[in-house]
C-alpha positions in Angstrom: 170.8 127.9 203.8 169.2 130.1 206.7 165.4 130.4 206.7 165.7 133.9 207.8 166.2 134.9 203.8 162.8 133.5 203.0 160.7 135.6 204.7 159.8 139.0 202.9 157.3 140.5 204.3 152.7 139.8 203.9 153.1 143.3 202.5 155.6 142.7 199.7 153.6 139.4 199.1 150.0 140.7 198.4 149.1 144.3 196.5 147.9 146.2 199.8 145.5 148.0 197.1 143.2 144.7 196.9 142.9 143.4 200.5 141.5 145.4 203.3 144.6 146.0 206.3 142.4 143.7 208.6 142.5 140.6 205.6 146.5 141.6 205.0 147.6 141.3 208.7 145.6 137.8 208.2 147.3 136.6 205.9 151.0 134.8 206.4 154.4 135.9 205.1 155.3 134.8 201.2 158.4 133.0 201.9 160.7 133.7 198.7 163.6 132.0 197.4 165.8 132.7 194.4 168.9 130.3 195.1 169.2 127.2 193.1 171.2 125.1 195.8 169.3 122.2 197.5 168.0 123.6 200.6 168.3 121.2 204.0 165.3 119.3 204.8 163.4 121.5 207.1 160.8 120.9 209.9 159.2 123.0 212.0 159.5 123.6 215.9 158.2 119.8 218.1 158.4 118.1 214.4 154.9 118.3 213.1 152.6 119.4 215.7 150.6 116.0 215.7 151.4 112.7 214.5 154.7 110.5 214.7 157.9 112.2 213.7 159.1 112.1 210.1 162.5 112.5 208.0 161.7 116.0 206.0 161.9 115.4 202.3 164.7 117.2 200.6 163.7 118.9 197.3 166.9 118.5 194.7 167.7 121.9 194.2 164.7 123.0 195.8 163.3 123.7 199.3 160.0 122.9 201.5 157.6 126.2 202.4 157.0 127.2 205.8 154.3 127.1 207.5 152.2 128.7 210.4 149.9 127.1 212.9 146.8 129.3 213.0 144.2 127.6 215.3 144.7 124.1 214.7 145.7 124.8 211.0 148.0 124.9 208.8 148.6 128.2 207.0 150.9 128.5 203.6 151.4 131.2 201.2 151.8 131.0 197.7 152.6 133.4 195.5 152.9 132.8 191.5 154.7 135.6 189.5 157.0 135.8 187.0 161.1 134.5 188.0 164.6 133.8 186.0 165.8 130.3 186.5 169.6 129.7 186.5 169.0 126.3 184.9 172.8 125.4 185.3 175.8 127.9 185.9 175.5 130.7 183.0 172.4 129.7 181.7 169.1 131.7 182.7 165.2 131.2 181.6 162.3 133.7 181.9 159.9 131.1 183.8 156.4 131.6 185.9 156.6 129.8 188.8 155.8 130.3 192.6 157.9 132.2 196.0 160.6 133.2 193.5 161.4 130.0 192.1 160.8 127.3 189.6 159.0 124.6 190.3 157.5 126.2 193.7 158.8 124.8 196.7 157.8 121.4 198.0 154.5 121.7 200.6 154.8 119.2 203.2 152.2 117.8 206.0 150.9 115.1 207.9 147.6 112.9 206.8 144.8 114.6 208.6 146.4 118.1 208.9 144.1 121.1 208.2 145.7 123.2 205.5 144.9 126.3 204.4 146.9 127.9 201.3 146.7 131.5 200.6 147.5 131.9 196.6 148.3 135.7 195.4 148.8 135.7 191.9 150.9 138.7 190.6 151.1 137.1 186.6 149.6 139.4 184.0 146.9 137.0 183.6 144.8 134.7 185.9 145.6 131.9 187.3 144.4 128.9 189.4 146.0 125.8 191.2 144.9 122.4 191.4 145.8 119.6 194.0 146.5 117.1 191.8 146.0 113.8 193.3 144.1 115.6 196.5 140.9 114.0 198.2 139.3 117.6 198.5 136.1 119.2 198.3 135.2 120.1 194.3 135.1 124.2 195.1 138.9 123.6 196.2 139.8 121.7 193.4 141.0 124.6 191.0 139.9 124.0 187.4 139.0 127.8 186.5 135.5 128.3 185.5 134.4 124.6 186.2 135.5 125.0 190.4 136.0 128.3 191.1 136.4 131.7 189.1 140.0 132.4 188.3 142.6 134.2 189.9 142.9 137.5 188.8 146.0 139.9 188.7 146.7 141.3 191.7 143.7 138.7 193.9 144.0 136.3 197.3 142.4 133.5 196.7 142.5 131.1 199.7 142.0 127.1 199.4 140.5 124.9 202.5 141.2 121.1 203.0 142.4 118.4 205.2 145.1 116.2 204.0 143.2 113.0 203.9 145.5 110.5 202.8 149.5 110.1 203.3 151.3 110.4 199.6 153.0 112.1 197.2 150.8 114.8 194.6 151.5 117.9 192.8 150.0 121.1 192.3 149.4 123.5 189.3 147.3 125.6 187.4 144.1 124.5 185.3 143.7 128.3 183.7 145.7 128.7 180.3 147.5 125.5 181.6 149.4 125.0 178.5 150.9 128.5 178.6 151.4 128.7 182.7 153.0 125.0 182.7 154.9 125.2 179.4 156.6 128.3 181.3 157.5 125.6 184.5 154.4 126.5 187.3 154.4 123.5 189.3 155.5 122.1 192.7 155.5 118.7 194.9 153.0 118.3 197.8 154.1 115.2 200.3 151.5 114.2 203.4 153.7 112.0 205.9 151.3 109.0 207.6 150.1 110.5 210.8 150.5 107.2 212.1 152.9 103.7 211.5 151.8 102.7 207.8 151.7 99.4 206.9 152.7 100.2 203.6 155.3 102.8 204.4 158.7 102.1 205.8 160.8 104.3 207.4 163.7 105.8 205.4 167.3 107.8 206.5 166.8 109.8 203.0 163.9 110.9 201.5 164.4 113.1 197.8 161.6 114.4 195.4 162.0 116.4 192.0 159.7 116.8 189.2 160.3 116.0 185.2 159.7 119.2 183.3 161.3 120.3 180.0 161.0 123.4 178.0 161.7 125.1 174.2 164.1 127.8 174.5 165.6 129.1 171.2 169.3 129.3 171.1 170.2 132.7 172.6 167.0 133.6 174.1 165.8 133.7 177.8 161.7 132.9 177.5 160.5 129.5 176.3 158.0 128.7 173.5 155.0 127.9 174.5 153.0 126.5 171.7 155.1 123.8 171.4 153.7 119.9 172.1 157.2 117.8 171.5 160.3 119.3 170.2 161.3 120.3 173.6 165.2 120.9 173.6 165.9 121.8 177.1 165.2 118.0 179.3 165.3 119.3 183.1 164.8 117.9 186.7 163.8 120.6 188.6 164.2 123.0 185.9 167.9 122.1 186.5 169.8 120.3 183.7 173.2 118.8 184.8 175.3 119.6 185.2 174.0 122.4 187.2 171.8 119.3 189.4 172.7 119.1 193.3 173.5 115.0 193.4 171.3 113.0 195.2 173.4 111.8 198.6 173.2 108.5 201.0 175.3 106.9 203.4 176.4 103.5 202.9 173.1 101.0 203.6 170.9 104.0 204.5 167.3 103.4 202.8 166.5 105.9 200.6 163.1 107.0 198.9 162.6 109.0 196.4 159.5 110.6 194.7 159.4 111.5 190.9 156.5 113.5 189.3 156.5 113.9 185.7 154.5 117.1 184.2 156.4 117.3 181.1 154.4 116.2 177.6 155.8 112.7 176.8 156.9 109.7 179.2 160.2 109.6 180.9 162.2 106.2 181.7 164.2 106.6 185.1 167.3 104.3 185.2 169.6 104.2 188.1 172.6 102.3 188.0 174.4 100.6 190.5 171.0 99.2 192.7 167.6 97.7 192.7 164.3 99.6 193.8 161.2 98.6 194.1 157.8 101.2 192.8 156.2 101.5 196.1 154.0 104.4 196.0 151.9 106.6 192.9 150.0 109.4 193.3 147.0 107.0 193.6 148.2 105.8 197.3 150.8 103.1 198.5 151.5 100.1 196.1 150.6 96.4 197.9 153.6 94.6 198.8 152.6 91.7 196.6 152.5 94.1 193.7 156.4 94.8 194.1 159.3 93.7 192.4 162.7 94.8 192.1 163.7 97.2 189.0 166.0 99.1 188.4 164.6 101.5 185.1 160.5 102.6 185.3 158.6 104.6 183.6 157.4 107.7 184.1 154.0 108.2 182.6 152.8 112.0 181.7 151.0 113.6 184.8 152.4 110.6 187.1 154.6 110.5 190.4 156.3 107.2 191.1 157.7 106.2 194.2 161.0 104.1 194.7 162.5 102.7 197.1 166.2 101.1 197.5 169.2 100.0 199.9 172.4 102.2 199.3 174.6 99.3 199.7 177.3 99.9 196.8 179.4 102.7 197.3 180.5 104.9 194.1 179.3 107.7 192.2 176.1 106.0 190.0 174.4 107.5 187.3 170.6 108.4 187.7 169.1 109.6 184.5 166.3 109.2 181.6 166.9 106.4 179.8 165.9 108.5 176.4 169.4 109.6 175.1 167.9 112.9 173.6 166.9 113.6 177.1 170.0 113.4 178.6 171.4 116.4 176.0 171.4 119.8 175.7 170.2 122.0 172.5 170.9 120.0 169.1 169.3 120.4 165.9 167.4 117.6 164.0 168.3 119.3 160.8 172.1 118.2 161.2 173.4 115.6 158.5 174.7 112.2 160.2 178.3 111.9 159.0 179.6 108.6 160.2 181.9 107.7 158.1 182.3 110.4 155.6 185.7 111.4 154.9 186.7 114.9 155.4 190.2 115.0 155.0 191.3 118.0 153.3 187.9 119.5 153.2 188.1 121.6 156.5 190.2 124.0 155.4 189.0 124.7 152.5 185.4 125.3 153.8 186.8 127.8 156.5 188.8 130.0 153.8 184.9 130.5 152.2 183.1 130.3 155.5 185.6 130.5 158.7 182.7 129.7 160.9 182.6 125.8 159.8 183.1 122.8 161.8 183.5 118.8 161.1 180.6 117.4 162.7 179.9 113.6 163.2 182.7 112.0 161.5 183.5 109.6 164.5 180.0 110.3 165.9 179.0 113.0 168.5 181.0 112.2 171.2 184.1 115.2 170.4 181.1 117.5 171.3 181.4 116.5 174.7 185.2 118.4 174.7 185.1 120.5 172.1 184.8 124.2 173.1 182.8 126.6 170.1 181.1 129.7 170.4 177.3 129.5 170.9 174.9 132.3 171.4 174.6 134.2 174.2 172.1 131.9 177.0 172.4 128.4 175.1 173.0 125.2 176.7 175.4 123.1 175.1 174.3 119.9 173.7 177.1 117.9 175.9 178.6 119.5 179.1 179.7 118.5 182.4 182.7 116.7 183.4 183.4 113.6 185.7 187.1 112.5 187.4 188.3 110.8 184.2 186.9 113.6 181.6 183.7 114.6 179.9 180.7 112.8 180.7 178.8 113.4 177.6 175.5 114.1 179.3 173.3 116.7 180.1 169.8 117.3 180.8 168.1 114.7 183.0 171.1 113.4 184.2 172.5 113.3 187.9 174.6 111.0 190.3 174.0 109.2 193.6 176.7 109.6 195.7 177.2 106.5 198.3 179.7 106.8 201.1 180.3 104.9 204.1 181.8 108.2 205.7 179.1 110.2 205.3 177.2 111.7 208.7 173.8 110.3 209.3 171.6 113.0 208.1 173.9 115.6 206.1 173.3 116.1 202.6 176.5 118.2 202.1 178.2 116.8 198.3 181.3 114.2 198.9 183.5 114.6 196.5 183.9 112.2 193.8 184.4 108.5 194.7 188.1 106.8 195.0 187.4 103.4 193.6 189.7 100.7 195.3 192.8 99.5 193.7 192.2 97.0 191.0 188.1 97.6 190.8 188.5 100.0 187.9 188.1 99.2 183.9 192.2 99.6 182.5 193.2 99.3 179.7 195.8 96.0 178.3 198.1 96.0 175.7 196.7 94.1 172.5 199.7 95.5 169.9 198.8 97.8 166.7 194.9 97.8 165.9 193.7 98.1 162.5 192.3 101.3 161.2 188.7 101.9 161.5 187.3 101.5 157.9 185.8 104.2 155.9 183.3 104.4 154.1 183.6 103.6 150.4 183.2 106.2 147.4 179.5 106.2 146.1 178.8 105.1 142.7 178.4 107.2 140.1 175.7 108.5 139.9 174.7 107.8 143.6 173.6 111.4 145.2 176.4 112.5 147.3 176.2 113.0 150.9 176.0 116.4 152.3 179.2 116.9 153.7 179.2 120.3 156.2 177.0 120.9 159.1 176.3 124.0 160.6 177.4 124.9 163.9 174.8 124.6 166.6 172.8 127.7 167.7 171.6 128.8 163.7 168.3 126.0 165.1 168.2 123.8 167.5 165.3 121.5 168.0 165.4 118.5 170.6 162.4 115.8 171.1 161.2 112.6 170.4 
């Protein structure tokens, strides 16, 4: 993906009616960028300007915002406004967010770097951003009205600070923060060690994504706001697989990734496959003797956790939320479970009186993973996304790590699925004719029956914990 496309210019990133020409030809270009591919990790010309070279973080489908070096400092421009997230292939959200994406792109430095961030806001109301995690002064902080007046409409503001310490932090806004965050403004902020850490190894791969999840109605483009936990749309990103870019490594390359969760409830992160260790938070580097090797941790709300590991299994491995409803699309709460039921010779009498109807649940969910039904216009399915041997069942906060041993040192390009080795996949033997799987006996007179229909998704779909 060519830098070139992200630079529009300083004029079409700040209203020339509310800066003077002399503040507009200070201010830097508004990088913008509306693809939803992973861009390559980037790093500017000599590396960093100071300090020891680093491996660039990539953002999963994401990218890092350039910078300019203005007299020893750092110069970035933000710019939040309204954008439409593809969230996967087909499937677009009205969203706030930053440079013409959801989260904003990743804003990386090295410890003791002078930053200054330029912040237009062109949202229809104000806005503000905090440095979450950030040793800063408390007028750059950004809660509105406690550190600084709000942003308003069509305003520059401009935040001062020195990266003091080497980590991984986000930034978003403390003004209506459960409007602006509810519709996905947030972004990653890493600061590189200007110098060798005794706490931070070197890695070949270095990934970051945040948790967020959203409430968008079957069949409509703009999430709900006002709501606290029936989220039905589980993203990383704001991409749900299987519209995720996998996360990549060659064989015994050391990988780190960050994870920052700004979503309302906790999230579990399981890979399969490996061990990692937690080395880092948001508070600073974890101690050595405060490791140990995991391979599920949780995510608390308004947390980052760094991991660590050793790609040295080859395979496709999952990497997802080890909440099941999170790993789904759209479903609604108000579907009857039918394990069990019988339903022979009910179908087809339900469709002559409503032809719309559909056997849900009588051998469980998983026939939704295949099964093809009309939905509204912009819904997610609950299940989608298919693997080499079929559906995978999954959605949401779900993605892969792809190890090869044939993959180039530092390319990030997606193998294609993995060929397992002759004799090292699950087969199936020949046991003879199984039994039928019981079902369940007649109620008792008496006994209320069970409901036996269920409406087709899209009519309400609600999806929490």
């Amino acid at each position: 993906m060519s830098r070139r496309h992200f630079f529009a210019g300083a004029g079409a990133a700040v209203a020339a009616a509310t800066v003077s020409r002399s503040a507009l030809a200070a201010i830097p270009e508004a990088p913008q960028q509306t693809s939803a591919d992973t861009a390559q990790p980037w790093t500017p010309s000599g590396v960093t300007g100071a300090g020891r070279p680093y491996t660039p973080v990539v953002t999963i489908n994401g990218w890092t915002l350039p910078w300019r070096m203005n007299n020893g400092v750092k110069e970035f421009h933000l710019v939040a406004e309204p954008v439409v997230r593809e969230m996967t292939p087909g499937f677009l959200v009205n969203m706030w967010g930053y440079n013409g994406q959801s989260p904003g792109p990743t804003i990386e430095v090295v410890e003791g770097d002078k930053v200054r961030i330029y912040v237009t806001n062109r949202l229809p109301e104000h806005t503000t951003i905090h440095w979450h995690g950030q040793r800063l002064p408390n007028g750059m902080d950004g809660v509105g009205g406690l550190n600084q007046p709000q942003i308003p409409p069509g305003k520059t503001f401009v935040y001062e600070f020195e990266a003091k310490r080497p980590g991984t932090f986000m930034y978003h806004p403390h003004a209506d923060e459960m409007t602006q965050m509810a519709m996905g403004m947030m972004g990653f902020w890493v600061t590189h060690p200007r110098k060798r850490h005794p706490l931070i190894d070197d890695v070949q791969r270095d990934y970051c994504f945040l948790l967020n999840s959203f409430d968008v109605e079957p069949g409509s483009m703009t999430p709900q706001v006002n709501t606290m936990l029936d989220q039905n749309i589980w993203a990383w990103n704001s991409r749900v697989f299987p519209g995720l870019d996998p996360l990549v490594a060659r064989l015994n390359d050391r990988v780190r990734v960050r994870i920052g969760n700004l979503t309302m409830t906790n999230h579990p992160i399981h890979i399969h496959g490996i061990e990692f260790e937690v080395t880092g938070t948001d508070g600073g580097p974890v101690p050595k003797s405060a490791r140990w090797p995991e391979v599920t941790t949780d995510v608390a709300v308004g947390q980052m956790r760094q991991i660590e590991f050793l790609a040295d299994e080859p395979g496709d491995w999952a990497m997802h939320c080890h909440k099941s409803h999170h790993t789904m699309g759209a479903m609604g709460h108000d579907v009857p479970t039918m394990i069990g039921a019988d339903h022979r010779g009910l179908v087809g009498a339900m469709q002559r009186a409503n032809p719309e109807y559909m056997v849900m649940g009588e051998r469980g969910m998983a026939d939704m993973g295949e099964m093809e039904m009309p939905l509204p216009h912009n819904t997610f399915p609950m299940m989608t996304g298919t693997g080499p041997y079929g559906a995978v069942e999954m959605g949401g906060m779900f993605n892969v790590l792809k190890v090869r041993a044939d993959l180039p040192a530092g390319k990030y390009t997606n193998p294609d699925w993995y060929q397992q080795p002759p004799g090292t996949r699950a087969f199936e033997v020949a046991t003879g004719d199984m039994p039928a799987a019981p079902r369940a006996k007649a109620a008792p007179a008496g006994d209320k029956p069970a409901h036996a229909h269920a409406k087709k998704p899209g009519a309400h779909h609600r999806h929490g914990d």
